[in-house]
C-alpha positions as CSV (number, residue, x, y, z in Angstrom):
1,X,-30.2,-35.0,-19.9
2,X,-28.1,-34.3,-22.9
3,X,-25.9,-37.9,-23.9
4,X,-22.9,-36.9,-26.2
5,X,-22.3,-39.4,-29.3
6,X,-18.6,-39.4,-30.4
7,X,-17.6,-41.1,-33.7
8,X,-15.8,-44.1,-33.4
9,X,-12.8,-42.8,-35.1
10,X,-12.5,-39.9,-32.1
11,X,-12.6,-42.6,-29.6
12,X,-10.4,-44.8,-30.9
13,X,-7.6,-42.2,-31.1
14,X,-8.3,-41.0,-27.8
15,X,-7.9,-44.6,-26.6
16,X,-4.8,-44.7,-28.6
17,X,-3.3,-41.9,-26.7
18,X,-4.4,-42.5,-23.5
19,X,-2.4,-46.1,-23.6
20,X,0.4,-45.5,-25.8
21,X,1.0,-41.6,-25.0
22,X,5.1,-41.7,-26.6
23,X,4.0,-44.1,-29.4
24,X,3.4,-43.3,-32.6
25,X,3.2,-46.3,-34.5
26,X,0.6,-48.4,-33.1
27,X,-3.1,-48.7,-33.7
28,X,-6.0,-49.8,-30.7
29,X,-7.9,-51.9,-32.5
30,X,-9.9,-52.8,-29.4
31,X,-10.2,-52.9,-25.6
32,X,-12.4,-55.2,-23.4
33,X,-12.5,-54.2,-19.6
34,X,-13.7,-56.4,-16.8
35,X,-13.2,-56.2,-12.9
36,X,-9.5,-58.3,-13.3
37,X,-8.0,-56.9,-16.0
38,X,-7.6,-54.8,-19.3
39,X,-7.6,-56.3,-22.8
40,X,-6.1,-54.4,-25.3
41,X,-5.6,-55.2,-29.2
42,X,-3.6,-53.9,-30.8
43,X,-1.4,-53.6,-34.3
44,X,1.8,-51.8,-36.1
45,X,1.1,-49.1,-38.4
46,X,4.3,-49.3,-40.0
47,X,4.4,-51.3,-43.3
48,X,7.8,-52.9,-43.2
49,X,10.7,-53.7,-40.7
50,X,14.5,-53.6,-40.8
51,X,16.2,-57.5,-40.9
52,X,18.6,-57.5,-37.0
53,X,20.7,-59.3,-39.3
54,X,22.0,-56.9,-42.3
55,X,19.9,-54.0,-41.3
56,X,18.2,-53.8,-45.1
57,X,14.2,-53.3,-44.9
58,X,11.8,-55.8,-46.0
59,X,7.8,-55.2,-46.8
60,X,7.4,-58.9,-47.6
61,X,5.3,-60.6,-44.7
62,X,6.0,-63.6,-44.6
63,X,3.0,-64.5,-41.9
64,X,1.7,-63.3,-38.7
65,X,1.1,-64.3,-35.1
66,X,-0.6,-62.7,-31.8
67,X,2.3,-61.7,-28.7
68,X,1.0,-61.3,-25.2
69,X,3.7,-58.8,-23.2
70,X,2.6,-58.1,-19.6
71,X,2.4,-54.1,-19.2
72,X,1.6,-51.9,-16.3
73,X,-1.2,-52.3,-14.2
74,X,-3.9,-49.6,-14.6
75,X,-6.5,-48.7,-11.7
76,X,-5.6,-52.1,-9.7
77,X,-6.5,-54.0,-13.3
78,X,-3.9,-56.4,-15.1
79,X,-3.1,-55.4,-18.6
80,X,-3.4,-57.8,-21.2
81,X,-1.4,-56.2,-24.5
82,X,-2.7,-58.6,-27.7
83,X,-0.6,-57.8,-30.8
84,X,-0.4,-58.7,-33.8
85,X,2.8,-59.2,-34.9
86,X,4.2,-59.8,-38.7
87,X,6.8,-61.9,-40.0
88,X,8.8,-60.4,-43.0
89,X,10.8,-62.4,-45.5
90,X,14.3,-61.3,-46.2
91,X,15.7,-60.1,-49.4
92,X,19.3,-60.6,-48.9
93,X,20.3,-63.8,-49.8
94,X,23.7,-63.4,-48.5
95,X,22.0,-63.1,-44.9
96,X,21.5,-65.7,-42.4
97,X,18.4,-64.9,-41.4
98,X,15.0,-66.0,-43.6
99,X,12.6,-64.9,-41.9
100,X,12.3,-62.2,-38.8
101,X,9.4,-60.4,-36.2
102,X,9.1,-56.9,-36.6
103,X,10.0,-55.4,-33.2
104,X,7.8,-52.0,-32.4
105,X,10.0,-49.6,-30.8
106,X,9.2,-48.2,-27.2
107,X,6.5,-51.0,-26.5
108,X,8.4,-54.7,-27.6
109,X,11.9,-56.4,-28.1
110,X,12.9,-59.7,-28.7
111,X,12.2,-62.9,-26.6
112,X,10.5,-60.1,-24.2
113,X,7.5,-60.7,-22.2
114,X,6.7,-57.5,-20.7
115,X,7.0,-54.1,-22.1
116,X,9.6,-51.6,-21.8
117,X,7.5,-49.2,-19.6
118,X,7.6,-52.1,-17.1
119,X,10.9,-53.3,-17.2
120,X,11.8,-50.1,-16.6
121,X,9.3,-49.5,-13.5
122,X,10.6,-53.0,-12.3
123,X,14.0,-52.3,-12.5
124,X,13.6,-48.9,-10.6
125,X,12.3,-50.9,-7.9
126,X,14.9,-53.2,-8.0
127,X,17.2,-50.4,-7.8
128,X,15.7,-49.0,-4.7
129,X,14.7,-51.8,-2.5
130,X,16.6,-55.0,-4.2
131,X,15.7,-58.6,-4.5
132,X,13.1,-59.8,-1.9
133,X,11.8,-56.4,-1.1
134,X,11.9,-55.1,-4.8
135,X,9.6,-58.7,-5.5
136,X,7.2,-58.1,-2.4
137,X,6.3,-54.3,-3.6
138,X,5.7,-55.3,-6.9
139,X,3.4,-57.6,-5.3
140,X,1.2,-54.5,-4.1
141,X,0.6,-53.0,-7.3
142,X,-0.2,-55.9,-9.0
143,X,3.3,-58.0,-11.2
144,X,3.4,-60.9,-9.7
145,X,7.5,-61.7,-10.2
146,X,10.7,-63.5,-8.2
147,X,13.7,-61.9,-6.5
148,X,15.7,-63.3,-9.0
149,X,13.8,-61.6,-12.0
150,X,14.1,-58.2,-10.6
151,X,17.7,-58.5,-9.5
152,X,18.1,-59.6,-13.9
153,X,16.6,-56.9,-14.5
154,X,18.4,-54.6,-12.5
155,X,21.8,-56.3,-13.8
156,X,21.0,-55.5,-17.4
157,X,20.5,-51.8,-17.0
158,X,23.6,-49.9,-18.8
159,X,26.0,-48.4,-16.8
160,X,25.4,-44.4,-16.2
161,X,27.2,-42.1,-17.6
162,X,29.8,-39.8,-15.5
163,X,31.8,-37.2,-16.5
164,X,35.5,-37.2,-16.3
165,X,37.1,-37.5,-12.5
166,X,39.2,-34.0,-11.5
167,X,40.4,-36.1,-8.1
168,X,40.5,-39.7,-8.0
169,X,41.1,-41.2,-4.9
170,X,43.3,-44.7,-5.2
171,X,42.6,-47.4,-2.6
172,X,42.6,-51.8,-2.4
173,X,40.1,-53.5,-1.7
174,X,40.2,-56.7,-0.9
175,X,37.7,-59.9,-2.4
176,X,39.1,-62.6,-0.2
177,X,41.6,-60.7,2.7
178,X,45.0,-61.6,3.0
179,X,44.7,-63.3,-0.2
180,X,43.4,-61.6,-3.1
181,X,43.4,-57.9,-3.7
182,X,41.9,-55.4,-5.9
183,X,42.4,-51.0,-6.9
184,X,38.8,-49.0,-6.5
185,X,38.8,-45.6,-7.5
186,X,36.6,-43.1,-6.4
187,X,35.4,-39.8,-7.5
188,X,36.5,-37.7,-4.4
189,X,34.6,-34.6,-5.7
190,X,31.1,-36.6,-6.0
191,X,31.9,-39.3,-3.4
192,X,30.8,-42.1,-5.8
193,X,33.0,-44.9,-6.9
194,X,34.1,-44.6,-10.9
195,X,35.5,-48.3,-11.7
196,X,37.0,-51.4,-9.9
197,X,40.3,-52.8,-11.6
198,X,40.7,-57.0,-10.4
199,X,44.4,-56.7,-9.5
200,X,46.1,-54.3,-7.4
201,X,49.3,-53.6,-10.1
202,X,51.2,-50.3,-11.1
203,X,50.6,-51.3,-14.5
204,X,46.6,-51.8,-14.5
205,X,46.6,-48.3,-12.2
206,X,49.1,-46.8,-15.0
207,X,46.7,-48.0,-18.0
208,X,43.4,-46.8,-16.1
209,X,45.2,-43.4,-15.7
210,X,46.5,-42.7,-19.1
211,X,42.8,-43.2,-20.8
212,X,41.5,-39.8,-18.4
213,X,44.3,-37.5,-19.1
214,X,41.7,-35.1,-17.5
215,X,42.7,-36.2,-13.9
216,X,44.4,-33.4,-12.3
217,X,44.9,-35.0,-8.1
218,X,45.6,-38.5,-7.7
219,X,44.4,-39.0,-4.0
220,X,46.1,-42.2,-2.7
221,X,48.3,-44.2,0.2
222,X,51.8,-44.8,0.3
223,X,51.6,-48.4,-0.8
224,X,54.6,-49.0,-3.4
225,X,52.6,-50.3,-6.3
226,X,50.4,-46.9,-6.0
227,X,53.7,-45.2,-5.8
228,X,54.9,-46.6,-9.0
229,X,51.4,-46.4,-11.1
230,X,50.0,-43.1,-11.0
231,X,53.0,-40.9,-11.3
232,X,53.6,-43.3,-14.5
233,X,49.8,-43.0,-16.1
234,X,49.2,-39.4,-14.5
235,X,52.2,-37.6,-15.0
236,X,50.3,-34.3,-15.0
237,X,48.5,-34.8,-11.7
238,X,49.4,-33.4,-8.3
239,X,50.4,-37.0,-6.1
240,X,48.2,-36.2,-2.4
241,X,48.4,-38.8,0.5
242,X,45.3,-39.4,1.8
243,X,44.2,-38.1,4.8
244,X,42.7,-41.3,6.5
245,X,46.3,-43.4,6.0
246,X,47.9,-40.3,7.8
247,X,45.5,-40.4,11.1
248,X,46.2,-44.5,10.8
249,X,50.2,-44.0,10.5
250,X,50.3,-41.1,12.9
251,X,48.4,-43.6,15.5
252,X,50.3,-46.4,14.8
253,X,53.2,-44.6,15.5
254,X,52.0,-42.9,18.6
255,X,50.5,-46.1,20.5
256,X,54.5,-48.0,19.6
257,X,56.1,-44.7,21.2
258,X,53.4,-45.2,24.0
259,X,54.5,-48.8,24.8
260,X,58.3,-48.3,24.9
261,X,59.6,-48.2,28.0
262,X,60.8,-45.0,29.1
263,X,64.9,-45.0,30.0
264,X,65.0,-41.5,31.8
265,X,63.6,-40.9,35.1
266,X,60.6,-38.1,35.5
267,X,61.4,-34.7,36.1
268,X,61.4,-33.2,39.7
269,X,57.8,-31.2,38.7
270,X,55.8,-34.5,37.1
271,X,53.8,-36.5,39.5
272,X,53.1,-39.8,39.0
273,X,51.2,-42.3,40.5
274,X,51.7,-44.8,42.6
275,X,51.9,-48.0,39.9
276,X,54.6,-45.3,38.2
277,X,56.8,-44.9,40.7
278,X,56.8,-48.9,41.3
279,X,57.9,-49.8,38.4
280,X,60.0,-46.7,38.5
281,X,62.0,-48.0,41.6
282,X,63.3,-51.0,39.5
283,X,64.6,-48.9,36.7
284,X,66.4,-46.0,39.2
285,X,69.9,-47.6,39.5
286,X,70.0,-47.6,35.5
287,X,68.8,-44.2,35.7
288,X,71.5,-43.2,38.2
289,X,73.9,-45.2,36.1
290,X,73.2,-43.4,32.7
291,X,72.9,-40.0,34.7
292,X,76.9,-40.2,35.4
293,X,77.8,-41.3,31.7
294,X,78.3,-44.9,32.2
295,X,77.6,-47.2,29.1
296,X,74.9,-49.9,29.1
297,X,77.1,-51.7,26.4
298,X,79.9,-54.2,26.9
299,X,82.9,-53.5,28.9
300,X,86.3,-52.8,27.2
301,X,88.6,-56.0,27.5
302,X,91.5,-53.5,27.4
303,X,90.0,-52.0,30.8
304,X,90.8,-53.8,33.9
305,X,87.6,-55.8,35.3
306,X,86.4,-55.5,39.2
307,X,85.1,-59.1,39.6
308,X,87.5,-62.1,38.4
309,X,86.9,-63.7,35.2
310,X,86.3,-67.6,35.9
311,X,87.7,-70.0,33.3
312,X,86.3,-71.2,30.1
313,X,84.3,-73.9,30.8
314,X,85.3,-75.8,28.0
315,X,88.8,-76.2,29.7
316,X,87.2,-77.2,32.8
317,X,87.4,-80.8,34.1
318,X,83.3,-82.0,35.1
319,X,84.3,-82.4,38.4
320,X,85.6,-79.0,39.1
321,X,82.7,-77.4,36.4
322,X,80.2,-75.5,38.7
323,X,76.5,-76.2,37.7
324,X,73.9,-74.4,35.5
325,X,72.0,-71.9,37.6
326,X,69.1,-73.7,36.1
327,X,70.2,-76.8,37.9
328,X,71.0,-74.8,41.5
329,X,67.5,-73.3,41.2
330,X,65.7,-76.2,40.4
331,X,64.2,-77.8,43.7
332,X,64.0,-81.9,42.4
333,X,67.8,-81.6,41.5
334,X,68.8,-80.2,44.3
335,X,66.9,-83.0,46.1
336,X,68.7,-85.4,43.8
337,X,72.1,-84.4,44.6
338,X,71.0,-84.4,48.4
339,X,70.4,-88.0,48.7
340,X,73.3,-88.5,46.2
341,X,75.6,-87.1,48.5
342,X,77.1,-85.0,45.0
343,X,79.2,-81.6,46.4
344,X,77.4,-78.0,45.7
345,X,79.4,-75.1,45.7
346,X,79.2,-72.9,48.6
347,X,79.3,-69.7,46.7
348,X,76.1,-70.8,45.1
349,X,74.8,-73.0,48.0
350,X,73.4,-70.8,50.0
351,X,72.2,-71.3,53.7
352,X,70.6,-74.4,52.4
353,X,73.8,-76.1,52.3
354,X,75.8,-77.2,55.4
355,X,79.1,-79.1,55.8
356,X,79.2,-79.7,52.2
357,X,75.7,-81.2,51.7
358,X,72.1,-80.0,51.4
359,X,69.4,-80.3,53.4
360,X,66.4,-81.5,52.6
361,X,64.0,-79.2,51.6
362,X,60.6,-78.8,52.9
363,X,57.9,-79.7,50.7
């Protein structure tokens, strides 16, 4: 059996690539495995670093410390990242800043404590499964971190890049209902939402509008501040209505057709049914009536009346003033007026009445 010596030099650049495959600018010093976790050291190559106040470069170091960033796990193994990183002095004196850590690019950033590679696996997993879920898989493959961290994480992810709308569909939406409404506008080719303005205004729609003079169909309702905004920020684009607001007006209109009462009685051919021709039966004399061209409106004064007209009851004595229907009807005041021994008319009496008084009525 053959056992292959490498130089250390080999295996330290192997090592090097193996861990930090996109990065250039850091050397392995060493790595200590055990059955928890990985522990790797490791240093900057580069012998300066650009101040994040003025920009200029700087070789002075000023001093040095060790940084600990959490990384990936690797074969069910925490990673343990020891750096050593510099502090460089300044040269500007015009610039705040004394001192400043040098950052290396693709591994570290400031006040970070894990590396980019997993921010960025956290925060796809945050994208895909969210707060609680996004916490418990990371749980599996071995980052212990809260909901609330993976959410942050999620949150401070840039916002992708789209290309320019063709159709933008124009719609409210509504962040507390019947109070407070909003304009979200949608990419109706892609069928992803583009941005959400906080009012619903002409003017905001106008001002989105005239920044994407690309936009060649405005897809919206027939609300009035829609109405006013995109032929004022689109002037250029084809107005559509949309499609879902004409099925909701076109039911709307249907269903109020559907519950007004019909005035015209069915034709010979239509059967109805029996709850139909019920309520049918009550309408037929105003059917008849309309059928021979007679008015439902108020008579002519000018054409002569077939019932007499009784007198104004404001020049009518209360004695000789007939009572309110209301009171005839009502059973307690014609009880009252019984044992009162008051007169009732006759013409409004009824068989109740006899020799100018009522009889009681039966309970």
């Amino acid at each position: 059996m053959w056992l292959t010596v490498r130089p250390v030099e080999e295996v330290v650049l192997r090592l090097e690539k193996l861990l930090f495959p996109s990065l250039s600018n850091v050397a392995v010093l060493s790595v200590d495995v055990n059955d928890e976790a990985v522990r790797i050291e490791a240093r900057s190559t580069v012998v300066g670093s650009d101040c994040p106040g003025c920009g200029s470069w700087s070789r002075c170091v000023h001093s040095s410390y060790l940084r600990f960033p959490a990384d990936v796990p690797s074969g069910g193994r925490r990673v343990i990242l020891c750096l050593c990183v510099r502090r460089f002095l300044c040269t500007v004196t015009s610039c705040g800043r004394r001192t400043f850590a040098e950052q290396m690019t693709g591994l570290t950033r400031r006040y970070g404590r894990r590396t980019e590679c997993l921010r960025s696996t956290l925060a796809a997993v945050g994208l895909a499964l969210a707060g609680r879920a996004g916490a418990r898989t990371a749980r599996v493959f071995g980052v212990s971190v809260s909901r609330s961290t993976v959410m942050r994480l999620v949150e401070a992810l840039p916002d992708p890049e789209f290309p320019a709308p063709r159709v933008v569909g124009v719609d409210e939406y509504a962040t507390r209902k019947g109070r407070h409404y909003g304009t979200v506008l949608v990419d109706v080719e892609r069928r992803r939402p583009v941005d959400l303005l906080p009012e619903r205004e002409a003017s905001s729609l106008a001002a989105w509008l005239a920044k994407r003079p690309g936009i060649e169909v405005v897809r919206r309702d027939r609300a009035p501040f829609f109405a006013e905004g995109a032929p004022a920020g689109a002037p250029q684009a084809v107005q559509v209505a949309d499609r879902w607001h004409l099925w909701h007006n076109l039911s709307g209109s249907r269903r109020a057709l559907c519950r007004r009462p019909s005035r015209m009685p069915p034709g010979p051919g239509v059967r109805s049914s029996p709850a139909c021709l019920r309520a049918g039966d009550n309408r037929r004399p105003v059917w008849l009536a309309l059928a021979k061209g007679t008015s439902l409106r108020r008579p002519n004064p000018s054409q002569p009346c077939d019932r007499p007209r009784t007198a104004d009851r404001r020049t009518q004595s209360e004695g000789d003033r007939p009572p309110a229907p209301h009171d005839l009807a009502h059973r307690q005041t014609l009880r009252r007026r019984s044992h009162l021994g008051g007169p009732v008319p006759r013409a409004v009496a009824g068989p109740a009445v006899q020799a100018g008084r009522v009889q009681a009525l039966p309970g």
